[in-house]
C-alpha positions, 0 to 999 in steps of 0.5 A, spaced: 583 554 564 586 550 558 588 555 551 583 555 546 584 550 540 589 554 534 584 555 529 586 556 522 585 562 518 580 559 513 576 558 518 572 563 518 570 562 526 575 567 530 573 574 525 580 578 524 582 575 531 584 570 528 587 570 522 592 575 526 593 570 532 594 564 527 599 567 524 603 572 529 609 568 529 610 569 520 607 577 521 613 579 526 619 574 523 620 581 520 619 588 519 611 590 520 609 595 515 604 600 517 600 605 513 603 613 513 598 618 510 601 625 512 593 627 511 592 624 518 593 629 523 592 630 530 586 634 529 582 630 524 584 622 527 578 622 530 573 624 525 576 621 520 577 614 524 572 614 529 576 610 535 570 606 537 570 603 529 578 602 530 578 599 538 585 596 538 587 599 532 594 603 531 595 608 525 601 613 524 599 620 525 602 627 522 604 631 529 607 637 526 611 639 532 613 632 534 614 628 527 610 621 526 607 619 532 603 612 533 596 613 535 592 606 538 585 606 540 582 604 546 575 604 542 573 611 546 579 615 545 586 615 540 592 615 544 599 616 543 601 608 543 609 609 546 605 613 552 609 610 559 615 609 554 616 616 553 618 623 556 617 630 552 619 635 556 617 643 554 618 649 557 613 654 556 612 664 558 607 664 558 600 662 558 599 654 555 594 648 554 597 642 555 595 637 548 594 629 547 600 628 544 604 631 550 605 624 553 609 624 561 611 630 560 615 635 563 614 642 564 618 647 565 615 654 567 620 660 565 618 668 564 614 671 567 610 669 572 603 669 574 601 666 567 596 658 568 598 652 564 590 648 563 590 640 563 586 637 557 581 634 558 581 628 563 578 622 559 584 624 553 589 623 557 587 617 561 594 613 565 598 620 564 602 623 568 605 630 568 610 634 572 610 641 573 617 645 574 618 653 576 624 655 573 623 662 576 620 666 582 612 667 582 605 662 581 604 659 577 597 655 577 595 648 573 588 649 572 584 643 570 579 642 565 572 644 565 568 642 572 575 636 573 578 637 579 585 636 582 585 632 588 578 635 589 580 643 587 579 647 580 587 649 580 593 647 584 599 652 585 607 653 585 609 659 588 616 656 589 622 658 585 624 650 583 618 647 586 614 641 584 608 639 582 606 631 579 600 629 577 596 623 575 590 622 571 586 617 572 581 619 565 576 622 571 580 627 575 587 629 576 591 627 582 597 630 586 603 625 587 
């Protein structure tokens, strides 16, 4: 199939599209700006700017325990945009929910075990992966969200010191790697 025929800016054709594919080699001949509000945080992004208005949109959020993230929109949910680049990894004692801004993680379990790590929900964390560590002898239980499953089950264990536990979302369900 042959490229579309360029169109120009003006000529009202292509909407927004347009204008941006027209004009891409003059936009990112250099640095692009894009807006900073530290008012758009983590908790209210959506309800400020409903992902389905802003599908393939990108905006700075103020994540207050990682700094500036920059969010984009699949046009159902905002996700951090870096997700398959970066790794966060965080050790947690005790109890935890994992969050939406904790992309690929790694997490470490430390002190005290038995205690539960729950998942967020699914269609949040769509093409995630997240691997679990136990740094001391006991169980700990990675319990999904809801009614979502791992490889069929509510919960999956590590009962091992040391031991492993990859998983993947697929934005309906959790599997085991």
């Amino acid at each position: 199939m042959a490229r579309p025929t360029k169109q120009t800016p003006s000529a009202g054709t292509e909407g927004w599209d347009s204008i941006i594919d027209d004009m891409l080699d003059l936009i990112l001949s250099a640095p692009f700006p894009i807006h900073e509000n530290s008012g758009i945080t983590e908790a209210n992004l959506q309800a400020n700017f409903p992902a389905a208005s802003y599908d393939r949109c990108m905006v700075w959020v103020n994540h207050t325990v990682y700094g500036y993230t920059l969010y984009r929109s699949d046009g159902a949910n905002w996700h951090p945009f870096d997700q398959a680049i970066r790794r966060v990894s965080r050790t947690v004692t005790g109890t935890a929910t994992l969050t939406t801004a904790e992309t690929s993680s790694i997490i470490f379990a430390a002190g005290s075990l038995p205690y539960t790590i729950n998942l967020p929900l699914a269609s949040t964390v769509k093409g995630r992966s997240f691997m679990f560590k136990t740094l001391v002898t006991g169980t700990l239980t990675i319990d999904a969200n809801g009614a979502e499953t791992i490889d069929g089950a509510l919960t999956q264990t590590i009962t091992a010191q040391y031991g492993v536990l990859r998983l993947y979302c697929d934005g309906t369900t959790w599997y085991v790697l």
